[in-house]
C-alpha positions in Angstrom: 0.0 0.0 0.0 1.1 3.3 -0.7 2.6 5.0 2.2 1.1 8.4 1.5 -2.4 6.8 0.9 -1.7 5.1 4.4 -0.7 7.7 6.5 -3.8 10.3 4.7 -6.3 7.5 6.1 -5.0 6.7 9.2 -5.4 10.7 10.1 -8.8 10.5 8.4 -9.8 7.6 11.3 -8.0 9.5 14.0 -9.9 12.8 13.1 -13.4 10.6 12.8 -12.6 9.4 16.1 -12.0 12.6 17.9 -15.0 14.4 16.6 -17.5 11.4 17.4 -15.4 10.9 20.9 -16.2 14.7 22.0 -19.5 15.1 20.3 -20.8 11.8 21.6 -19.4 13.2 25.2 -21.5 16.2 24.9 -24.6 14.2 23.9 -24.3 11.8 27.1 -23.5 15.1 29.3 -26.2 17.5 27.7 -28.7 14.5 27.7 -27.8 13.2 31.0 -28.3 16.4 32.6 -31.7 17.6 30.7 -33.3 13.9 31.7 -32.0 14.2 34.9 -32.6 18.3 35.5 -35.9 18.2 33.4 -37.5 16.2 35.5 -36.3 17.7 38.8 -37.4 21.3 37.6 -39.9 22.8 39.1 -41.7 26.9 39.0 -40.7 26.7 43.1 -37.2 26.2 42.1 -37.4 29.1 39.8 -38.5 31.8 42.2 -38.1 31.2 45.7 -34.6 31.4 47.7 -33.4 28.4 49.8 -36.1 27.9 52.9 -35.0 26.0 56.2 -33.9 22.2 55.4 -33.5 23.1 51.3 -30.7 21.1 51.9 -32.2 18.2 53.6 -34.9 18.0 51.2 -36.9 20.6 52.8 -39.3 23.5 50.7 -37.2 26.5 48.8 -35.5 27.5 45.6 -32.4 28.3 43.9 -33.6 32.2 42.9 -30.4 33.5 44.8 -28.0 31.4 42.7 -29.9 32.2 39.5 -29.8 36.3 40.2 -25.9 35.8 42.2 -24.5 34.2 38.7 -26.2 37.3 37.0 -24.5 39.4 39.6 -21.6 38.0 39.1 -21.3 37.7 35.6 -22.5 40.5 34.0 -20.5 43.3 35.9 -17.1 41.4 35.7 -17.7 41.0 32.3 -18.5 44.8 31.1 -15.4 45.4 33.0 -13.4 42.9 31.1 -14.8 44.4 27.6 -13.6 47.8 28.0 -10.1 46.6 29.5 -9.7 43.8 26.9 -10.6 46.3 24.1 -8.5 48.9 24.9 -5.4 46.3 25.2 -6.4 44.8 21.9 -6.4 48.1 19.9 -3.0 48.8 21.7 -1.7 45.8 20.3 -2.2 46.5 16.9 0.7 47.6 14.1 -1.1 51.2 14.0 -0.2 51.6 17.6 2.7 49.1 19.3 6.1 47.6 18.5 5.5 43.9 17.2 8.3 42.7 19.0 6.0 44.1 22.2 2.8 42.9 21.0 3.9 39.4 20.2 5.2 39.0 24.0 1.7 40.7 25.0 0.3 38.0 22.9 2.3 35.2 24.7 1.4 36.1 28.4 -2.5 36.6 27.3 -1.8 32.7 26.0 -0.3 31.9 29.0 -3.0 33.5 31.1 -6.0 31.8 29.4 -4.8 28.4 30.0 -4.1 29.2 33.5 -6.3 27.4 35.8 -9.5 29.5 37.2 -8.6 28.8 40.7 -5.3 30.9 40.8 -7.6 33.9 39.8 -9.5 33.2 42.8 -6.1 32.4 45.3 -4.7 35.6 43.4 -8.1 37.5 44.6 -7.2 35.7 48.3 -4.2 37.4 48.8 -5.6 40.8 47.7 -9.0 40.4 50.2 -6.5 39.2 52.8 -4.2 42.6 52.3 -7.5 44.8 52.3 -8.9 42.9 55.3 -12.4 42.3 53.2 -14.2 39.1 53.6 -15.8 36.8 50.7 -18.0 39.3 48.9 -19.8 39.8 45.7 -17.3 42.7 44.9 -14.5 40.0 45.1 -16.2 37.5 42.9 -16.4 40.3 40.1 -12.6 41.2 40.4 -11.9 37.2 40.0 -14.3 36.8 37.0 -12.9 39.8 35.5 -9.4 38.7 35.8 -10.6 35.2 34.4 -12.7 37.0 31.0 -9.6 39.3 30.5 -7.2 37.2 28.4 -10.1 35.0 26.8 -12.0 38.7 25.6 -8.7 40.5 24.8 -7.4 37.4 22.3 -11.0 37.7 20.5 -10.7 40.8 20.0 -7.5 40.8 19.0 -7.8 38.5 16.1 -10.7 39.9 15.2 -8.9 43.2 14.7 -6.3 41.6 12.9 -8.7 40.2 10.2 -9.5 44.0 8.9 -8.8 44.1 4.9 -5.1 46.2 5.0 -6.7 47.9 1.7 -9.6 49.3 4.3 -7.5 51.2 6.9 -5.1 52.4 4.2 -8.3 53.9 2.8 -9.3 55.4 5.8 -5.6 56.6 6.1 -5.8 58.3 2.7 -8.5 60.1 3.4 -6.8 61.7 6.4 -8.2 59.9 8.9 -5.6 59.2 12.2 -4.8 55.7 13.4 -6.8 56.5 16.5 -9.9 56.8 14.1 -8.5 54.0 11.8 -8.4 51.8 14.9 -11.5 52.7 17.0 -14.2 53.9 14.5 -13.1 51.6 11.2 -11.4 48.4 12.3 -13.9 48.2 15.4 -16.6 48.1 13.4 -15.4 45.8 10.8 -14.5 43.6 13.6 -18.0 43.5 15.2 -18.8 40.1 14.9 -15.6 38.6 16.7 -16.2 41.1 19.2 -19.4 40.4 20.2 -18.3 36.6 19.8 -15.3 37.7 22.3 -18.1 39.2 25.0 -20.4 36.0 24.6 -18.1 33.5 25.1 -16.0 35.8 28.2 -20.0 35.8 29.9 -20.4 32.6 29.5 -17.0 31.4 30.9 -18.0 33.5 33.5 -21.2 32.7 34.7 -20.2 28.4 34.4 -16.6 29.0 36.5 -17.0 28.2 39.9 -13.2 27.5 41.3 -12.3 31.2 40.5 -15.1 32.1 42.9 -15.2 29.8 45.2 -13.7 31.3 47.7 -14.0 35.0 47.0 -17.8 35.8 46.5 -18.6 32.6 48.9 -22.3 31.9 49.4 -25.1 33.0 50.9 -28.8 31.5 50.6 -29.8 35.1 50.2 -29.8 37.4 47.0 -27.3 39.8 47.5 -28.0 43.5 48.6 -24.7 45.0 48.3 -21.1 44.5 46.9 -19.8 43.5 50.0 -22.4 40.9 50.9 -21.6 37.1 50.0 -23.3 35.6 46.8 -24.1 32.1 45.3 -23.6 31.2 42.3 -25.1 28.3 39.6 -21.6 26.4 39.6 -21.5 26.8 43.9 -24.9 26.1 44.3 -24.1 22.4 42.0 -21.4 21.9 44.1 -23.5 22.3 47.1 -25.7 20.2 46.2 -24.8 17.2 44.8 -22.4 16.8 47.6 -25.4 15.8 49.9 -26.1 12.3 50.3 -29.8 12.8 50.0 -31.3 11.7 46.7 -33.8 14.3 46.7 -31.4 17.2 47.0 -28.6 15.8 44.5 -31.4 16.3 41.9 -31.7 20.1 42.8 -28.2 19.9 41.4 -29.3 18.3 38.3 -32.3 20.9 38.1 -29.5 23.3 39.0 -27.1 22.0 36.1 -29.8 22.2 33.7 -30.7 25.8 34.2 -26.7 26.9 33.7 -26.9 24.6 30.8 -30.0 26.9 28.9 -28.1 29.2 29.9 -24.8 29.1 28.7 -26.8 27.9 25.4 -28.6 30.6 24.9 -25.5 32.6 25.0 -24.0 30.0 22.0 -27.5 30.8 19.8 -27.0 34.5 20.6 -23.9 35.0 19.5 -24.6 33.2 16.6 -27.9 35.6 15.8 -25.8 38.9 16.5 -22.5 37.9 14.3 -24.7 36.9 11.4 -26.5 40.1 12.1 -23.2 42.5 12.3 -21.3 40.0 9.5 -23.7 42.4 6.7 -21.5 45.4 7.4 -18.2 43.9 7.2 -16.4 44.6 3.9 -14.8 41.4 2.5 
């Protein structure tokens, strides 16, 4: 047999066997959890806080979790998007060195594949220094911290797929590369942007080492930024670490609201960047 024909099918298998390995994982996972979590679901759930003996299998909700993740998402990542964009327009040619941008490029690498929890150990030391306590101000710094690098790399290549023949247009026409950045390349970039903010919430409302220890929990909403929050991921962990059969299927019921969730995110983005993709020149 000819070796090149050998080796092209060989890769063929071993590509047909990685996509049917992780898509068949996400069909046991996404179906295990809406048997599981459809059926434990319930309008009570929905809209009511944790009551005495929730955790024993007693009346209540997980309403606290639900509104803490929102809490805790959405601020740390409007945060992120204004710091991420700013570093990824630095980083372009119109702006920085390459030499500098490429070592930017590497640590923002670096710091993406760096384990959640260190953001939330880093966040430690800090509420240790200040002397303030788990909080939901400290579970925003640690989510932020987390959504940085992943934001600021989207929006980075996104910036970097802008037609050279459009800024030098812009350029021409006496526009400055502060305008050439900001008001042409953002726009043309749109679509990985708003892919870049989707994907940074939804990182950051499913994490739950990052805040594990920083916004804590509390069976009550939250009524300030210094008062302790739950979250969807903390409440899971909660419980499905009960023995009771009852209350581990909260945390299926749990698992399958974050799961609508974070897929609702997935079909958003995927509505907005075919929406924006129109006023992209090609």
């Amino acid at each position: 047999m000819n070796k090149r024909y050998f080796e092209e099918n060989f890769f063929r298998i071993l590509m047909l066997l990685s996509i049917f390995t992780v898509l068949g994982s996400l069909l046991i996972i996404t179906a295990l959890i809406l048997i599981k979590g459809g059926s434990a679901i319930s309008w009570e759930m929905l809209t009511k806080t944790p009551t005495g003996g929730f955790y024993l299998g007693g009346g209540g909700g997980i309403l606290n979790a639900i509104v803490g993740s929102l809490m805790l998402a959405i601020p740390a990542t409007i945060i992120a998007y204004f710091i991420s964009l700013f570093i990824a327009q630095f980083l372009q040619k119109e702006f920085s060195n390459q030499l500098f941008a490429r070592f930017v490029r590497i640590i923002l690498d670096i710091l993406w594949g760096t384990p959640s929890i260190v953001y939330g150990i880093f966040c430690i030391v800090i509420m240790v220094w200040f002397g303030i306590g788990t909080s939901l101000i400290a579970g925003i710094a640690a989510l932020t911290l987390l959504e940085i690098p992943i934001m600021t790399r989207y929006f980075d290549e996104a910036l970097k797929t802008v037609p050279p023949d459009l800024k030098e247009a812009a350029l021409s026409l006496g526009s400055s590369k502060y305008q050439v950045v900001v008001k042409v390349m953002r726009k043309q970039a749109m679509p990985g942007i708003i892919a870049g903010v989707l994907l940074g919430l939804g990182r950051g409302i499913g994490d739950a080492a990052s805040i594990l220890f920083t916004a804590g929990f509390s069976d009550k909403i939250p009524t300030s930024l210094f008062s302790s929050a739950a979250a969807l991921p903390t409440m899971i962990f909660n419980l499905y670490s009960s023995p009771i059969p009852l209350v581990r299927e909260r945390a299926y019921a749990a698992a399958f609201i974050l799961l609508v969730i974070v897929l609702s995110l997935s079909i958003l983005s995927r509505l907005l960047c075919s929406m924006t993709t129109r006023y992209v020149v090609r």
